[in-house]
C-alpha positions, 0 to 999 in steps of 0.5 A: 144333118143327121135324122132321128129315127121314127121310132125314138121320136115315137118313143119319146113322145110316149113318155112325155105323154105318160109324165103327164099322166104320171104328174097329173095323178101324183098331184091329185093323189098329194094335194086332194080337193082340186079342181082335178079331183073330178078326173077320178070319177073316170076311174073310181076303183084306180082312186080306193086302189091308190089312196089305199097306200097313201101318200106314198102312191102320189110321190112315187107317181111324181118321181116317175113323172120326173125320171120319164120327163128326163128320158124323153126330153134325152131321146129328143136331145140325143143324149147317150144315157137316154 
């Protein structure tokens, strides 16, 4: 059996960790007045920065949560296009 090098599980275990934060942003960002809206008073001026451009910061944080969900999960698999 063939090990994984450190340094692809590392890396994968980063953009598993940034589609969290990507989907959780995105979500709060489409759907405002959820419980997770209280998580933007960490950050107020990311929240008037994102909500400034709408809509659209919420979707394109959802996407990129799914492109980087897809390329973790291809580093774990070994997948060649990951």
């Amino acid at each position: 059996m063939v090990t994984r090098p450190a340094a692809v599980t590392v890396v994968a275990i980063s953009l598993l960790a940034a589609t969290t934060i990507a989907l959780v942003t995105g979500v709060t960002l489409l759907f405002p007045g959820t419980g997770l809206d209280a998580l933007w008073q960490l950050n107020e001026r990311a929240y008037s920065a994102f909500t400034a451009l709408g809509t659209v910061s919420g979707a394109f944080l959802a996407v990129l949560g799914c492109v980087t969900a897809s390329a973790g999960i291809g580093l774990l698999r070994r997948r060649r296009w990951a």
